[in-house]
BANUSE-278276 format. One record per residue (C-alpha): x, y, z. Coordinates in pm, whole numbers, plus 50000, padded with zeros to 5 digits. Each point is the difference from the previous one (the first is absolute). Layout:
ATOM  X  Y  Z;
...
This chain:
ATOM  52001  49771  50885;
ATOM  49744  50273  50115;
ATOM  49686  50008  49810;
ATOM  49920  50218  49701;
ATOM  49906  50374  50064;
ATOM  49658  50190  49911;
ATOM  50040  50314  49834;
ATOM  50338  49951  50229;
ATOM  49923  49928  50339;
ATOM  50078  49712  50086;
ATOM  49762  49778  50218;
ATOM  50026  49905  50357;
ATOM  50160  49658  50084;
ATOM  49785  49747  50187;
ATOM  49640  50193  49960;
ATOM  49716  49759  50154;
ATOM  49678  50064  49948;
ATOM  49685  49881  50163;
ATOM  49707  49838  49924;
ATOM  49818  50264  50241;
ATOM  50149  50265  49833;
ATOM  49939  49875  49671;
ATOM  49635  49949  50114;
ATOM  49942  50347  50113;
ATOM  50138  50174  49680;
ATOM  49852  49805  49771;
ATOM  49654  50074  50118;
ATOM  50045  50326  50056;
ATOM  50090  50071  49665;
ATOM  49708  49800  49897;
ATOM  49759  50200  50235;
ATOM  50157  50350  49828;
ATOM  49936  49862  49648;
ATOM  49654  49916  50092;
ATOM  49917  50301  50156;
ATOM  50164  50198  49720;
ATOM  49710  49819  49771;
ATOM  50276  50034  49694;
ATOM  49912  49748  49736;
ATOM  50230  49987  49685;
ATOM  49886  49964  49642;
ATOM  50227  49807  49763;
ATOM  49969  50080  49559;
ATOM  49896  49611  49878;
ATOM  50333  50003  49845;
ATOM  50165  49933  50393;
ATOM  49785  49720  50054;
ATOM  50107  49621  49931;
ATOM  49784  49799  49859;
ATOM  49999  49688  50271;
ATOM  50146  50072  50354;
ATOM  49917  49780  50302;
ATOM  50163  50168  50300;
ATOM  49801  50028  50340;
ATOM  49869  50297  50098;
ATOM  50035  49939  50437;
ATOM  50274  49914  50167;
ATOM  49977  49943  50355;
ATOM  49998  50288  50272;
ATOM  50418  50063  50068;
ATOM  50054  49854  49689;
ATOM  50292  50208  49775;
ATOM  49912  49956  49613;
ATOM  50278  50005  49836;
ATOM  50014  49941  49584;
ATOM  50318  49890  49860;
ATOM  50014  50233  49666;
ATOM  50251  49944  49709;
ATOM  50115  49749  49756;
ATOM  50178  49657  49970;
ATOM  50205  50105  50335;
ATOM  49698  50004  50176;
ATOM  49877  49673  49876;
ATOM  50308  49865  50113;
ATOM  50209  49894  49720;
ATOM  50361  49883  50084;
ATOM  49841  49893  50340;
ATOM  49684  49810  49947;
ATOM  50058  49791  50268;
ATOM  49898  50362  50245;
ATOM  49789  50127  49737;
ATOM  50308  50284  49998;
ATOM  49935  50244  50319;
ATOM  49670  49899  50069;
ATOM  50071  49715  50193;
ATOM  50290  50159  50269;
ATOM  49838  50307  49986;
ATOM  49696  49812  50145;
ATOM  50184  49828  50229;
ATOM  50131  50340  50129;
ATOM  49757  50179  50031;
ATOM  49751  49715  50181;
ATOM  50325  49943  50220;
ATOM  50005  50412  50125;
ATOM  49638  49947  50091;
ATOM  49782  50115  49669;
ATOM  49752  49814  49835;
ATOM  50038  50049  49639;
ATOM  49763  49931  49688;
ATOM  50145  50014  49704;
ATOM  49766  50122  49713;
ATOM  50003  49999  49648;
ATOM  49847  49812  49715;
ATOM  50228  49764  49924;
ATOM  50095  49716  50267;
ATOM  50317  49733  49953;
ATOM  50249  49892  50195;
ATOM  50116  49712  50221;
ATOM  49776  49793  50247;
ATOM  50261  50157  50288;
ATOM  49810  50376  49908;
ATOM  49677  50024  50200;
ATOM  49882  50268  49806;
ATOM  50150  50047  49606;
ATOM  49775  50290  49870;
ATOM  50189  50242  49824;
ATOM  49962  50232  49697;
ATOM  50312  49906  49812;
ATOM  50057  49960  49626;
ATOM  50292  49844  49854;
ATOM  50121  50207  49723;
ATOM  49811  50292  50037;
ATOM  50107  50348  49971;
ATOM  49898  50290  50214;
ATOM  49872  50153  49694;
ATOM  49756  49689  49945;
ATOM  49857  50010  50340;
ATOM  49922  50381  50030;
ATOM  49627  49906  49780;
ATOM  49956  49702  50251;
ATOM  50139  50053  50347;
ATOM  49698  50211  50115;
ATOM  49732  49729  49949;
ATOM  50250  49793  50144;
ATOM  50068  50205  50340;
ATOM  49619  50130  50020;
ATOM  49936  49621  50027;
ATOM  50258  49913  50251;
ATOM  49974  50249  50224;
ATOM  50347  50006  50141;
ATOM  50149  50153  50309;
ATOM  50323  49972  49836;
ATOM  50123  49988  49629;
ATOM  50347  49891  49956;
ATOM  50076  50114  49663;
ATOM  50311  49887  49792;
ATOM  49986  50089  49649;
ATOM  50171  50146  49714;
ATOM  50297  49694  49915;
ATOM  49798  49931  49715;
ATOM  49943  50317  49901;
ATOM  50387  50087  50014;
ATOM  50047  49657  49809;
ATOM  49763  50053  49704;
ATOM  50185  50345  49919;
ATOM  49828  50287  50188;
ATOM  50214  50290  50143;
ATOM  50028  50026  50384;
ATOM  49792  50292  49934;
ATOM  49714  49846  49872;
ATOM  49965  49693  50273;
ATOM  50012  50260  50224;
ATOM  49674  50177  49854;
ATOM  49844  49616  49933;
ATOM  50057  49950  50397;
ATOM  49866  50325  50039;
ATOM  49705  49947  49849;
ATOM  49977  49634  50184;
ATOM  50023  50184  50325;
ATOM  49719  50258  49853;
ATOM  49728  49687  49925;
ATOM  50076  49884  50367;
ATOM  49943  50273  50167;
ATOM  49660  50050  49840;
ATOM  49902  49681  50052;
ATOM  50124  49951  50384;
ATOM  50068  50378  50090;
ATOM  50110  49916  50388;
ATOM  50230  49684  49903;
ATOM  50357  50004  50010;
ATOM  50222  49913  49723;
ATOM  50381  49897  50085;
ATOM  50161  50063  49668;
ATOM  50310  49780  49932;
ATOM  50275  50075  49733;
ATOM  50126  49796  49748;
ATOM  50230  49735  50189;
ATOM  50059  49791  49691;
ATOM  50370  50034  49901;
ATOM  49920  50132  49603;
ATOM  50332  50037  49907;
ATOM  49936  50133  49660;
ATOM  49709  50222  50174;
ATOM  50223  50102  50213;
ATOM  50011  50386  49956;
ATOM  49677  49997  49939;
ATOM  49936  49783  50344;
ATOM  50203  50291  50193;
ATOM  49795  50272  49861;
ATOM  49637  49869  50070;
ATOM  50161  49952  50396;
ATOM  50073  50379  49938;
ATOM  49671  50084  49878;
ATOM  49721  49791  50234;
ATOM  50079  50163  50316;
ATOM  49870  50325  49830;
ATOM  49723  49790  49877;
ATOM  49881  49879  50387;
ATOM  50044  50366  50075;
ATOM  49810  50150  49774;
ATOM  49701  49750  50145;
ATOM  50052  50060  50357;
ATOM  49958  50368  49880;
ATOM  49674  49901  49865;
ATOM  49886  49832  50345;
ATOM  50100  49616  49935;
ATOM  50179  49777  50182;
ATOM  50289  49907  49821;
ATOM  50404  49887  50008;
ATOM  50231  49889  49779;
ATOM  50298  49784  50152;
ATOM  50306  49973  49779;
ATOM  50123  49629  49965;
ATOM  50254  50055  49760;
ATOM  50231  49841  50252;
ATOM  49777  49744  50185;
ATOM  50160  49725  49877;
ATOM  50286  49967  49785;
ATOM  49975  49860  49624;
ATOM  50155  49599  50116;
ATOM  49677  49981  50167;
ATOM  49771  49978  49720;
ATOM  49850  49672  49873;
ATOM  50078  50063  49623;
ATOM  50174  50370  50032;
ATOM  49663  50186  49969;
ATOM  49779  49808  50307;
ATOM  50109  50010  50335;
ATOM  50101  49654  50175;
ATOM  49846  49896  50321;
ATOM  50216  50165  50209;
ATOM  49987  50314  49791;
ATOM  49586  49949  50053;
ATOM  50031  49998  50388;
ATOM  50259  50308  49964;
ATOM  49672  50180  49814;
ATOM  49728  49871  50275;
ATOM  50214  50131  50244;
ATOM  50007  50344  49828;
ATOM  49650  49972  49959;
ATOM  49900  49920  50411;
ATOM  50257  50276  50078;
ATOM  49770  50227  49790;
ATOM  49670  49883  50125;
ATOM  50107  49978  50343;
ATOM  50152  50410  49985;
ATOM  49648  50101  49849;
ATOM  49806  49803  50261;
ATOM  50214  50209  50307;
ATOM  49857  50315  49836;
ATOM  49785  50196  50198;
ATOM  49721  50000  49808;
ATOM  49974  50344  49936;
ATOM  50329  49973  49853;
ATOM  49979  49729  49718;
ATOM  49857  50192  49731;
ATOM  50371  50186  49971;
ATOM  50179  49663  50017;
ATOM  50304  49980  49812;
């Protein structure tokens, strides 16, 4: 089945990317943010209490923070901490070294690296007062952002998950202004959501627009139809192979942004 689309193109098959590559965009971005001297100042309010993330990776290293809720703790597939583990195991296999960042860290022996910023029941509306302190700390290259099923499941309109996620994507972007966030709809089933499910698809693609408009780099990739609903754990979580369906979606992403000339990636999307 080909992979999901973002903002409806669809990505190319069989993208490699190199380390080299990898290497040489990475610090260059890292030598523009320098040079731009831009330091961002977070209200207290954005600012967790206790985070222990490291604040160097090593040169040609691609940060990448794992952002959302139980899916990306890796319920229903503990055994490869959900995506994390293929999605690792991709990526180091196409020739980039990854470190995951985040505050949190589980997962199983197999994962060298199980650093990641998800929190198992949490809405996008609960992390918008958090998720700056979090990402200021982290430092990511990469944010892969999935939130909002809770949001739909505790009762809020399509309409209002939409302006929580909005307002994630605002406290990310003034924490990390030059990462890149890979936004990720709601691939949980929700069949009593489910009108509501199809009409926040409808509305974050104007959402990711509105931000590339602003100057960040940001895309939202439907995944209403990654995987369908017999591959879920417990008919909410996605099921091993319903994980490696979603690391798959999530190298395709990394590895399209990567090929960007650089001069290009702040319109991706």
């Amino acid at each position: 089945m080909p992979g999901p689309t973002a903002d409806g193109a669809a990505p190319a098959p069989g993208r490699r990317v190199s380390a080299r590559r990898v290497r040489r965009r990475l610090l260059s971005g890292a030598v523009v943010a320098l040079l731009a001297g831009a330091v961002s100042v977070l209200p207290a309010a954005d600012r967790p209490e206790e985070i222990d993330v490291p604040a160097v990776a090593a040169p040609g290293t691609l940060r990448v923070m794992p952002l959302g809720a139980s899916s990306t703790v890796g319920v229903g597939s503990t055994a490869t901490a959900g995506y994390r583990l293929p999605l690792w195991e991709r990526l180091t296999a196409e020739g980039v070294r990854v470190d995951y960042v985040g505050s949190r860290s589980t997962g199983p022996d197999a994962l060298p690296d199980a650093d990641h910023e998800g929190r198992s029941g949490w809405s996008a509306a609960r992390m918008v007062p958090m998720v700056g302190g979090w990402v200021l700390a982290a430092d990511p290259d990469v944010v892969l952002l999935h939130a909002g099923t809770n949001d739909l499941l505790g009762g809020a309109s399509a309409q209002a998950t939409a302006a929580n996620l909005d307002r994630v994507l605002d406290r990310i972007f003034v924490a990390a202004p030059r990462t890149h966030v890979i936004m990720a709809g709601v691939w949980a089933p929700l069949p009593k959501q489910r009108a509501q499910r199809a009409e926040l698809t409808r509305r974050l693609p104007q959402v990711a627009q509105e931000h590339r408009a602003a100057g960040h780099s940001v895309e939202f990739v439907d995944v209403g139809d990654l995987f369908p609903a017999a591959r879920t754990a417990d008919g909410l979580h996605a099921a091993p192979q319903a994980y490696r369906a979603i690391a798959g979606m999530w190298a395709e992403r990394i590895g399209a942004w990567l090929e960007r000339p650089p001069d290009r990636r702040r319109a991706s999307g």
